[in-house]
KELUM-263513 format. One record per residue (C-alpha): x, y, z; residue in one letter; residue number from 1. Coordinates in nm, 3 decimals, padded with zeros to 5 digits, m for minus. Layout:
N
PT         x         y         z   aa     i
PT         X         Y         Z    A   NUM
...
//
This chain:
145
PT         x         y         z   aa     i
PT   m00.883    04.198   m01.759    X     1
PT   m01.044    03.886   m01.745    X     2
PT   m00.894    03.553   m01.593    X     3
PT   m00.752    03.242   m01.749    X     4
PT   m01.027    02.937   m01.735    X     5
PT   m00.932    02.597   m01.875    X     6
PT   m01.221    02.492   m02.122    X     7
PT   m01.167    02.122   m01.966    X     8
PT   m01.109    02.198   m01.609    X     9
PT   m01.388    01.998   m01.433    X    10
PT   m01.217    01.706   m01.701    X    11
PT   m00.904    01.765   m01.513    X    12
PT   m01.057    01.783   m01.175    X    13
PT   m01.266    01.435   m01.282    X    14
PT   m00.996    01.271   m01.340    X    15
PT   m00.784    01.370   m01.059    X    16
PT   m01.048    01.285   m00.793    X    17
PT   m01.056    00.931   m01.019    X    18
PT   m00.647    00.879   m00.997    X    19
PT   m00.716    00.968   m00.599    X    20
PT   m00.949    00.677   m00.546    X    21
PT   m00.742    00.436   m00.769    X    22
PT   m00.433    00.554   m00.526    X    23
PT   m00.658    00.448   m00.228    X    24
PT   m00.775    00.111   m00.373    X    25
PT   m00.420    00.015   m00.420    X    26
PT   m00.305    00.135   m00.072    X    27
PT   m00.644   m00.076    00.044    X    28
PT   m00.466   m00.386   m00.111    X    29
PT   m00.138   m00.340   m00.019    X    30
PT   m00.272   m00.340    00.344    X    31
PT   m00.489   m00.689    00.241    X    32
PT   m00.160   m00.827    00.173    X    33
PT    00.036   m00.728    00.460    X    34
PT   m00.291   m00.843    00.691    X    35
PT   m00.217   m01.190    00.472    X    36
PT    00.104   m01.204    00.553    X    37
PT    00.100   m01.164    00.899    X    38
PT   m00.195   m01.443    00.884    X    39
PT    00.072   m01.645    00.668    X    40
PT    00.377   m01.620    00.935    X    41
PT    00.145   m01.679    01.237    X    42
PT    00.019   m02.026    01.053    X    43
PT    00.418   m02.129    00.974    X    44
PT    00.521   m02.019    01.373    X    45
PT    00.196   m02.270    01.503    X    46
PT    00.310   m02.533    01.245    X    47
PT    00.671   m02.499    01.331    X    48
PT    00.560   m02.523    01.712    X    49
PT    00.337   m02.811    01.596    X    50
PT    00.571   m03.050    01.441    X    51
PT    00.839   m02.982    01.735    X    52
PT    00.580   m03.099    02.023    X    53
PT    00.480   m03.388    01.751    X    54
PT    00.867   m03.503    01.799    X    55
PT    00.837   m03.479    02.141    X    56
PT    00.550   m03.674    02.238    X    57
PT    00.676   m03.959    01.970    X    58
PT    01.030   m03.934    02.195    X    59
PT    00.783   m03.954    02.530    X    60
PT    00.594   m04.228    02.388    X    61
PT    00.285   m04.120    02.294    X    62
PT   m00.019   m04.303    02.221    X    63
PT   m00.139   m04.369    01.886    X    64
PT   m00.508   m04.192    01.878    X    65
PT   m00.305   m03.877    01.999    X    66
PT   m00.045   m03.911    01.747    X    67
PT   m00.343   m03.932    01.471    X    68
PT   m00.515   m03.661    01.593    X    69
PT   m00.169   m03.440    01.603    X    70
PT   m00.046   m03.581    01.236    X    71
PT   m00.443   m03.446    01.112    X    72
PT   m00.393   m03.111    01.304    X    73
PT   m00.058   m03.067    01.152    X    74
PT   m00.188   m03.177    00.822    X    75
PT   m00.472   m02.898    00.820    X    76
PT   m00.243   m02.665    00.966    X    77
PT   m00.018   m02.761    00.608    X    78
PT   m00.369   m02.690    00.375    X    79
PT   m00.457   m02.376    00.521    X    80
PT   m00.070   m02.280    00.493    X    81
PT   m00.122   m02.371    00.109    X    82
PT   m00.484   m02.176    00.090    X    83
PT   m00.297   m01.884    00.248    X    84
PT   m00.039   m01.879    00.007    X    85
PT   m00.236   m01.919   m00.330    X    86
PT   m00.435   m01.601   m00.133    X    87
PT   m00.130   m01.406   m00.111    X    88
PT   m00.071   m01.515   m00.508    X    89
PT   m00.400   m01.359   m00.591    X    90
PT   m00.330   m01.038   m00.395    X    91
PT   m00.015   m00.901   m00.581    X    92
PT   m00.216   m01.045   m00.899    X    93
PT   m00.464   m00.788   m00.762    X    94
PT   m00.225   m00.485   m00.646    X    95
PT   m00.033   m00.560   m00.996    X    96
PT   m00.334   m00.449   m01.198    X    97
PT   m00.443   m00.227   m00.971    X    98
PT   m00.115   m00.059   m00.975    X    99
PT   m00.147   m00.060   m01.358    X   100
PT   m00.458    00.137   m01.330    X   101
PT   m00.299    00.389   m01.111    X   102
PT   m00.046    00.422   m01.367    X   103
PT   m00.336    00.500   m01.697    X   104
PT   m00.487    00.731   m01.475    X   105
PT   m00.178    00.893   m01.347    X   106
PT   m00.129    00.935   m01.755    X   107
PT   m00.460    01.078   m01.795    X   108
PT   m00.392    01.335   m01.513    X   109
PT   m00.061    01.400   m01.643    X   110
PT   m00.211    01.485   m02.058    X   111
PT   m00.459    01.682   m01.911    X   112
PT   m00.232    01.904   m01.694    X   113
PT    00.012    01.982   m02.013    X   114
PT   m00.259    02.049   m02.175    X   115
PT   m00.343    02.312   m01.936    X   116
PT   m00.045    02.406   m01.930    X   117
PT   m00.046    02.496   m02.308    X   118
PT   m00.374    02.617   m02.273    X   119
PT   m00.210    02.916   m02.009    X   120
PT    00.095    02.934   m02.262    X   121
PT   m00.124    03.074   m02.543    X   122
PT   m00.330    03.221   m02.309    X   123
PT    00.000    03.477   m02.167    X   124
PT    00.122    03.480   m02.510    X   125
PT   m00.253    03.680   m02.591    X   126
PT   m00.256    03.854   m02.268    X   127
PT    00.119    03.979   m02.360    X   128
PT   m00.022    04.093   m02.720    X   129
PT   m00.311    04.241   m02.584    X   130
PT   m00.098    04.476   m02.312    X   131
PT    00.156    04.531   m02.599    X   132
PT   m00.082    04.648   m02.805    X   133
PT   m00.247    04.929   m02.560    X   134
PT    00.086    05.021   m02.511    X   135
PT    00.154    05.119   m02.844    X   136
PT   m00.223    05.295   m02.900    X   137
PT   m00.112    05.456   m02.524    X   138
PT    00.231    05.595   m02.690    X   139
PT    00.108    05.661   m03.033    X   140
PT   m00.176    05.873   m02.845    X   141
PT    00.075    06.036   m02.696    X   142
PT    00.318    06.127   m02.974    X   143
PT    00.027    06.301   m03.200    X   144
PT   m00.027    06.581   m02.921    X   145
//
């Protein structure tokens, strides 16, 4: 008896391999983000720590070339807290389409495999006839001797 083959199999096993390496670019961004993130909180904790010693030197009486020079540090410290956020905007832009990727292939994948599965449906459906039908030649062989 021969075996069941899907006609579009190496379709199916295309398109699976394709969902696999969408799943991985989105897990690849995801981890961007949380790298971001982590970037992100260590700028706000030196900032934080920044603007308290800033207070304390003014309280100590500090002079004003050093005060300058801290106000400019904090006020980088402030743009690259801004550049790291509009970054972190532009990730989940990112992971959001990516994510909408992984769901059209995931849809693709999904077609395909009821499609197979229809495919084996009809295919046991045959099979069924075919054994039904050797049983009845087998029987009505047997009921003419």
């Amino acid at each position: 008896m021969k075996t069941f083959k899907f006609p579009v199999q190496s379709v199916l096993d295309l398109k699976v391999k394709l969902e696999e390496n969408e799943k991985v670019q989105l897990l690849k961004l995801k981890a961007a983000l949380n790298a971001l993130q982590e970037e992100l909180k260590v700028l706000k904790n030196r900032y934080e720590h920044s603007l308290l010693e800033r207070r304390v030197m003014i309280a100590a009486g500090i002079a004003p070339i050093r005060l300058a020079e801290m106000t400019l540090y904090i006020r980088e410290m402030d743009r690259q807290i801004s550049t790291k956020n509009r970054e972190i905007e532009e990730m989940l832009e990112a992971i959001e389409k990516q994510a909408e990727v992984v769901k059209e292939a995931n849809k693709e994948t999904k077609m395909l495999d009821r499609l197979k599965e229809k495919h084996l449906t009809l295919y046991n459906k045959a099979v069924q006839k075919e054994d039904e039908l050797v049983i009845d030649d087998f029987l009505a062989g047997v009921t003419k001797q």
